[in-house]
C-alpha positions as CSV (number, residue, x, y, z in Angstrom):
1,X,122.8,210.3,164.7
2,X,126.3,210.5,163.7
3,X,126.6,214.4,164.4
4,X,124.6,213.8,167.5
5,X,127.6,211.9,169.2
6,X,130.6,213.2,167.2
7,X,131.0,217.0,167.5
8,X,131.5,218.8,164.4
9,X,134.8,220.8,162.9
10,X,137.5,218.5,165.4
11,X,139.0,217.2,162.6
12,X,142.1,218.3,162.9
13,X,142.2,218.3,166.7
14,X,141.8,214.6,167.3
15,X,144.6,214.3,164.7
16,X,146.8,216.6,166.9
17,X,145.7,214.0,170.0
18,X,146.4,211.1,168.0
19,X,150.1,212.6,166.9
20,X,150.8,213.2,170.7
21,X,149.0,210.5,172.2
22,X,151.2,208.0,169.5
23,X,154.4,209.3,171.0
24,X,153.6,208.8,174.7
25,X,152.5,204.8,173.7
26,X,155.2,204.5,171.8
27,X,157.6,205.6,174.2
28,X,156.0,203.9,177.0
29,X,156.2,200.5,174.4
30,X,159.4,200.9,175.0
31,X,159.8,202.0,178.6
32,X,157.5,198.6,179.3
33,X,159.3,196.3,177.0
34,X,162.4,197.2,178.9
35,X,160.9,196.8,182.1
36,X,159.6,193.8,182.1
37,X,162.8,192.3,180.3
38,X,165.0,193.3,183.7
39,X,162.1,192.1,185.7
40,X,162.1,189.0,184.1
41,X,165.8,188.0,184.6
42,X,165.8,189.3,187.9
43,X,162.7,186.6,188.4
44,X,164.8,184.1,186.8
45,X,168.2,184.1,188.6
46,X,166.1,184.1,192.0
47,X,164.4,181.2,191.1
48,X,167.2,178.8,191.4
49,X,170.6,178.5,192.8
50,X,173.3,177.9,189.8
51,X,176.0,175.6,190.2
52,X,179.0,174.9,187.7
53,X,182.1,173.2,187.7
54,X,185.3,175.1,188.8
55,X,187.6,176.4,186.2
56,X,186.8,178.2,182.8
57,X,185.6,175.8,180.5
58,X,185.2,177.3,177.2
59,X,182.5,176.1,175.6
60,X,180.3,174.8,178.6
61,X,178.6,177.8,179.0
62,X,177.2,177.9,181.8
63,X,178.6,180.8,184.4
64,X,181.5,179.8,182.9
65,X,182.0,177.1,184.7
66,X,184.0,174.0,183.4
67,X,182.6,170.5,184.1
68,X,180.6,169.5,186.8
69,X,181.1,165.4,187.5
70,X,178.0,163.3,188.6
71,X,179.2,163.2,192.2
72,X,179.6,166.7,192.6
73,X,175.6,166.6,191.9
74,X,175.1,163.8,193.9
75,X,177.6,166.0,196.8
76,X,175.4,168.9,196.3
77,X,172.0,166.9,196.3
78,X,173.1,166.1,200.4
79,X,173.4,169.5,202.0
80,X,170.6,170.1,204.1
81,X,168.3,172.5,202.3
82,X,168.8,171.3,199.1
83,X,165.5,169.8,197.6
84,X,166.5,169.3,194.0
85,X,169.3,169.2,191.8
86,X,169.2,169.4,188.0
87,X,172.2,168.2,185.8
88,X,172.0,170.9,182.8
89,X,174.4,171.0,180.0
90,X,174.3,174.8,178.1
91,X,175.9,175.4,175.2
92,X,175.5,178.0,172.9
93,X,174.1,177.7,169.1
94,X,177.0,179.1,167.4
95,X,180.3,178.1,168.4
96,X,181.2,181.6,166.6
97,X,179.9,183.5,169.3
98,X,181.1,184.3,172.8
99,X,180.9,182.3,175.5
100,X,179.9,184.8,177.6
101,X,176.2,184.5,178.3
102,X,173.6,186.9,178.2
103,X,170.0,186.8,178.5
104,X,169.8,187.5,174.7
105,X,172.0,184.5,173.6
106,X,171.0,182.1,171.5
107,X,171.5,178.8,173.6
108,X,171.3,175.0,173.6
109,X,170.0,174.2,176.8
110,X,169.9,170.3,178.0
111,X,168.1,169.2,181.3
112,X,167.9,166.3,183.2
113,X,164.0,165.4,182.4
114,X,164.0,162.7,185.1
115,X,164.1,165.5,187.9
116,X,161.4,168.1,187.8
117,X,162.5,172.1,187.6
118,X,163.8,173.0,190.3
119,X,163.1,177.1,189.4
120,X,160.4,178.2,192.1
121,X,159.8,181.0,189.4
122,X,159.3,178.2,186.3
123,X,158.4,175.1,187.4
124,X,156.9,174.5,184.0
125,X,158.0,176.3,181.3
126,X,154.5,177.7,179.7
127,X,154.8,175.8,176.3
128,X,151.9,177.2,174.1
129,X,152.1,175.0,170.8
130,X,152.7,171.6,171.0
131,X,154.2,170.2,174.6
132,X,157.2,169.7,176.8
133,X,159.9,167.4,176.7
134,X,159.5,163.7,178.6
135,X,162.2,161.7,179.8
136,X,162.3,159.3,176.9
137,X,162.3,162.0,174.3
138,X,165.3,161.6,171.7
139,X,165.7,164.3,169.1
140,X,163.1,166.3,169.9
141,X,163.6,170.0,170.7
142,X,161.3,172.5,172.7
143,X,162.0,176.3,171.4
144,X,161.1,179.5,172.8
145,X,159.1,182.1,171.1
146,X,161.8,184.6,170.2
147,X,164.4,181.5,168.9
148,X,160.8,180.2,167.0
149,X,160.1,183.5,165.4
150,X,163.2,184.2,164.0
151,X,163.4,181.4,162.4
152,X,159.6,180.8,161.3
153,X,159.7,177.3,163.5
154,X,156.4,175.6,164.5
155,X,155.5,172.2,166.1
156,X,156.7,169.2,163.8
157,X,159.0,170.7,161.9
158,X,162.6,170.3,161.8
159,X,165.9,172.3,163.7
160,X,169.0,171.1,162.2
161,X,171.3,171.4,166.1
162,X,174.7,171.1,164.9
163,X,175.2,168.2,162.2
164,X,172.0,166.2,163.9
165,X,168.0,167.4,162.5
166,X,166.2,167.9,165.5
167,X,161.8,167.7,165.2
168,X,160.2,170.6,167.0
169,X,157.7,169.5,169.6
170,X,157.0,172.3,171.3
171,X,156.9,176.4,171.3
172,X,157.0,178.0,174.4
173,X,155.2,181.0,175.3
174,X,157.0,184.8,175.3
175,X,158.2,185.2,178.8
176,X,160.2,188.1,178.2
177,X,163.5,187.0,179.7
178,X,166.6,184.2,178.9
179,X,163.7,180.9,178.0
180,X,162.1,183.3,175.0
181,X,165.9,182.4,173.1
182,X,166.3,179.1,174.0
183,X,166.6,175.9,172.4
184,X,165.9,173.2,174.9
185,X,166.4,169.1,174.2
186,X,167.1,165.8,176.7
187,X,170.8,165.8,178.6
188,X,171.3,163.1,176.2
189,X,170.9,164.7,173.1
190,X,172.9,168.0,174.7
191,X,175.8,165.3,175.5
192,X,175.7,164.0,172.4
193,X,175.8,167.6,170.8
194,X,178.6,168.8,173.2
195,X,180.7,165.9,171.6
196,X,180.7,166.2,168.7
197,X,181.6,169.7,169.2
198,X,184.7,168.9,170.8
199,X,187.1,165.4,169.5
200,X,189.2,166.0,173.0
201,X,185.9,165.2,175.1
202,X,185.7,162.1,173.1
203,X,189.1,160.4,173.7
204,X,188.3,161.4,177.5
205,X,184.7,160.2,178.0
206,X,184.5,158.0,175.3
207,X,187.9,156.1,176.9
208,X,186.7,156.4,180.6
209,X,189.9,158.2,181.5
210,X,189.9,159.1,185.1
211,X,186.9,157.4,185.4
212,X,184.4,159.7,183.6
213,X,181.8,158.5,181.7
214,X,179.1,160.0,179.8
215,X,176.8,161.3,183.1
216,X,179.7,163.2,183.7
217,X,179.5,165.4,181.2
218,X,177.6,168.2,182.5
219,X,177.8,172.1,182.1
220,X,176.2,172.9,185.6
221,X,173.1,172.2,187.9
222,X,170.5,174.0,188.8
223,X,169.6,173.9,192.3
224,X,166.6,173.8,194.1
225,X,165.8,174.4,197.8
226,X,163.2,173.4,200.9
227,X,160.1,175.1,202.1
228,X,161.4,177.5,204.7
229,X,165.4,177.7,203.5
230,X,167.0,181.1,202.8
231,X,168.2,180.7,198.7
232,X,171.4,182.9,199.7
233,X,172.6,181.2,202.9
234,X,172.4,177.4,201.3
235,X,174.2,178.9,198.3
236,X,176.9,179.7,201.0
237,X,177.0,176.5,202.4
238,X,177.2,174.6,199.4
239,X,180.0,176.5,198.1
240,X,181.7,175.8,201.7
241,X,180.9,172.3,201.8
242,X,181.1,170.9,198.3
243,X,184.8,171.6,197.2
244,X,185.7,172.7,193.5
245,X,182.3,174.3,192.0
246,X,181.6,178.0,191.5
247,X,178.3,178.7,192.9
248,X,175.9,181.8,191.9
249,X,174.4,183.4,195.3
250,X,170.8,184.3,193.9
251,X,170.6,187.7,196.3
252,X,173.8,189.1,195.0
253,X,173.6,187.9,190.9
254,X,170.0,189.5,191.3
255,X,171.7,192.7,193.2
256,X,174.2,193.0,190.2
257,X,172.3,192.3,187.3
258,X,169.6,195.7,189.0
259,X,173.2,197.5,189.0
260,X,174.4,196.7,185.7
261,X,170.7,197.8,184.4
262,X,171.0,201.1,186.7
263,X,171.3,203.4,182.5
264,X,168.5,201.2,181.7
265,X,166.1,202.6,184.7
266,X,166.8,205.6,184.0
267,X,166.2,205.4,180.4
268,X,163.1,204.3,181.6
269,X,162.5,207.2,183.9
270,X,163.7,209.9,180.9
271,X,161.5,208.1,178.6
272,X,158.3,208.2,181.1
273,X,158.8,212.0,181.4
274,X,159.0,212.4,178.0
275,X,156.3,210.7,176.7
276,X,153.8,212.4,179.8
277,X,155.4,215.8,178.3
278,X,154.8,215.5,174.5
279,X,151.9,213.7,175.1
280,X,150.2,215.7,177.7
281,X,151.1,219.3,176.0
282,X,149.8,218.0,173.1
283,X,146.6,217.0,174.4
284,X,146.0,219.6,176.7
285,X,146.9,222.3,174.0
286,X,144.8,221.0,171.4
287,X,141.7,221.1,173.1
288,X,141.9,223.7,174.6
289,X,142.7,226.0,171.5
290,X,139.8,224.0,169.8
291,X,137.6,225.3,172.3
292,X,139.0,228.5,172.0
293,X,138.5,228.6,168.4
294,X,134.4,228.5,169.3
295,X,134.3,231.3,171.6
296,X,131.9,233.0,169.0
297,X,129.3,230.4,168.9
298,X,130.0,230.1,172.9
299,X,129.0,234.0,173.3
300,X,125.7,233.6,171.4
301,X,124.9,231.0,173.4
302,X,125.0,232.4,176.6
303,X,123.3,235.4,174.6
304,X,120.6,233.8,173.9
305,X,120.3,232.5,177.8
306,X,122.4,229.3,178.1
307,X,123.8,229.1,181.8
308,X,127.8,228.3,182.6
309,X,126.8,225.2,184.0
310,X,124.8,224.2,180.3
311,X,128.1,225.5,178.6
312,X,130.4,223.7,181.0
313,X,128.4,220.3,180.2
314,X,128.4,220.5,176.9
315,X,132.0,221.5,176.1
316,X,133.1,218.8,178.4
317,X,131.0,216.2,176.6
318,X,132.4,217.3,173.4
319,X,136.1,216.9,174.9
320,X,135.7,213.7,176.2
321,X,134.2,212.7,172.9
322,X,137.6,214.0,170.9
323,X,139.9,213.1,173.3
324,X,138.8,209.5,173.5
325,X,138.9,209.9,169.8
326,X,142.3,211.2,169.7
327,X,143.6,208.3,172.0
328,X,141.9,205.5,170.2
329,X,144.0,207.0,167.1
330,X,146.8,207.3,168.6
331,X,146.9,204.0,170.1
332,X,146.1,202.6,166.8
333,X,149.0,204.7,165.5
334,X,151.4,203.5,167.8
335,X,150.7,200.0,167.5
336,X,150.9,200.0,163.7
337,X,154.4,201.7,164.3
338,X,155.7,198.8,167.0
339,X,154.2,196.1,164.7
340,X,155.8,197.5,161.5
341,X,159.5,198.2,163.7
342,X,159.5,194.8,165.2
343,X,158.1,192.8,162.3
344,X,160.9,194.2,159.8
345,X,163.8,196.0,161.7
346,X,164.2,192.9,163.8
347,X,163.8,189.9,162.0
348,X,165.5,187.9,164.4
349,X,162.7,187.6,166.8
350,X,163.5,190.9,168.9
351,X,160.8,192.4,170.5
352,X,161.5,196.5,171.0
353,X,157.7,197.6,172.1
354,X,155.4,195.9,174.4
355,X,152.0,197.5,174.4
356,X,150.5,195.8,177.8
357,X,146.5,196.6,178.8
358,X,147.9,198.5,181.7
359,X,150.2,200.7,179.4
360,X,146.8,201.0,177.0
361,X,144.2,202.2,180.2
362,X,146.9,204.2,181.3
363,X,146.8,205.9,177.8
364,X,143.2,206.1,178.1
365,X,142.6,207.4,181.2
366,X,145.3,210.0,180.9
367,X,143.6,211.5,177.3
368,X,140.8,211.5,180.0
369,X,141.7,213.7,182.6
370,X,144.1,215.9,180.7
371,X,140.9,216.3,178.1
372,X,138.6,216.9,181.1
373,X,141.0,219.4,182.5
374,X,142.2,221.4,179.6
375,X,138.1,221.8,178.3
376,X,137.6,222.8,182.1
377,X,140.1,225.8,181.8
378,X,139.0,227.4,178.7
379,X,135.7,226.9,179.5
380,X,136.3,228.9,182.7
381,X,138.0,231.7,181.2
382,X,135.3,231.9,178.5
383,X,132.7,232.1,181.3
384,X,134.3,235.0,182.5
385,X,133.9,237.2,179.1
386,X,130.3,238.9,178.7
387,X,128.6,237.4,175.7
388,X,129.4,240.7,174.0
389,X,133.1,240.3,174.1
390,X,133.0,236.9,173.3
391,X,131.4,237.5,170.1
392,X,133.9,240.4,169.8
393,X,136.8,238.3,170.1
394,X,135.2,235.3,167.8
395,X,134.7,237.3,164.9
């Protein structure tokens, strides 16, 4: 039975599919990992207007803004358009670091739990162990996958945030862009961590200088907007009618952040052509010498009165058989190499490939035709040889 659907002396070729079909899912691992990473910020920074305090306050974090007071929120929260307003305090983990963010830094994010996310992308973080943060929530932290696999966190046990243990309560789910690295607690516990950070705040908030108090103490705000409002032109108008904050306009942060990722597409593009290259020569030339190779056996068959169309049919069933072979070991390849890379080169909860079903059919259905196509050719020109000379040439 087994010989019946697995055709006999292709060893060697569906190891020379598998070699070439590991290299085009490897390569288009990467290709997709990298795509969806700019995809996902670009999702991100047009799902919310950013708003931070003027002036560069090191150590805020956010856009590099410095503080933003309680009535500058409550300013912001009464332009027309605006339908929410979230008082966010972002620092990030290490004080060792930069301050300049990236959607790789390690953060501390705090929100406002008593107003509901106001990103139209994300209005609820997908959590998948455990739960999100409520209002009354003290010391409890909500991490996202990348910040929980790099440090082997799961839900109740315990982040140490500064000098003050924190209890995990929740592990978000990969989303592929700035949440993935985040480490996300009340405002309260953020304000709490932001002082003790810095003694200076603490003589100034702590004394009620100039009037500020604690709800002053924020980073930035994100900003959230009505049914019907264009994102960019109330970004404009709060920056011209609230005085002294820096505001991000979505439509331009989203039209730099595709230029400063311009090498990365076309990495993307070089690495799609290479893998369809490699992959498809490899594939295309293997079976097609394999059939090759058989042009004896072929020339005795049509010798003893098999038609083109009988040939055809079974060569092509025998090359779909190997090729789906070959692609089924090469996938299997491939994602025993990403596994191994990402589990021990990075340790810190990088992820280099992404092996998506799409990438996988696309893998499949390629192998396909390019098996279909290659069989089809040789199987043509050995339909053109008299079953004399192709016995000749066979032996």
């Amino acid at each position: 039975m087994l010989r019946a659907l697995w055709p006999r002396g292709y060893l060697f070729t569906v190891l020379g599919i598998a070699v070439g079909m590991a290299g085009l899912v490897s390569l288009g691992a990467m290709a997709e990992r990298i795509t969806r990473f700019i995809d996902g910020g670009d999702r991100f920074v047009l799902g919310q207007i950013s708003v931070a305090g003027e002036g560069m306050g090191m150590g805020t974090g956010f856009t590099a803004g410095g503080l933003l007071p309680a009535a500058k929120i409550a300013e912001i929260a009464h332009v027309p358009g605006v339908a929410a307003v979230q008082a966010q305090v972002m620092l990030p983990l290490s004080t060792t670091t930069s301050h300049f963010l990236t959607l790789t830094q390690e953060l501390i994010l705090g929100i406002d739990l008593s107003v509901p996310m106001p990103n139209r992308h994300y209005r609820a973080l997908p959590v998948r162990a455990g739960r999100f943060l409520r209002p009354d929530d003290r010391r409890a932290v909500v991490v996202g996958a990348d910040f929980a696999a790099s440090r082997g966190l799961a839900v109740g046990g315990t982040l140490p945030l500064g000098s003050l243990p924190f209890t995990v309560i929740g592990v978000l789910d990969k989303t592929l862009t700035a949440p993935d690295r985040f480490a996300i607690v009340s405002i309260e516990d953020a304000r709490d961590l932001w002082l003790r950070r810095d003694p200076l705040l603490v003589q100034v908030f702590g004394s009620g200088a100039g009037g500020l108090g604690r709800r002053d103490l924020n980073s930035g705000a994100a900003v959230g907007w009505a049914p019907g409002v264009d994102p960019d032109t109330l970004a404009r108008r709060i920056q011209a009618e609230v005085r002294g904050v820096n505001v991000t306009i979505p439509g331009e942060l989203s039209r730099l952040l595709r230029t400063s990722t311009a090498f990365f597409s076309a990495l993307l593009f070089g690495i799609g052509a290479l893998g369809l290259v490699i992959g498809g020569l490899s594939l295309s030339n293997t079976v097609t010498a394999a059939v090759f190779e058989r042009i004896r056996d072929f020339g005795i068959k049509r010798a003893l009165g098999a038609t083109d169309l009988q040939l055809l049919g079974e060569v092509l069933g025998e090359a779909l058989r190997v090729s789906v072979g070959g692609c089924a070991g090469g996938v299997a390849l491939a994602l025993a190499l990403g596994f191994s890379v990402d589990a021990r080169v990075f340790r810190e909860g990088q992820q280099l490939f992404l092996f998506s079903p799409r990438l996988l059919l696309f893998a499949l259905g390629f192998a396909l035709l390019l098996g279909t196509l290659a069989a089809g050719y040789a199987t043509l020109r050995i339909a053109r040889l008299s079953p004399a000379e192709a016995i000749r040439r066979g032996s």
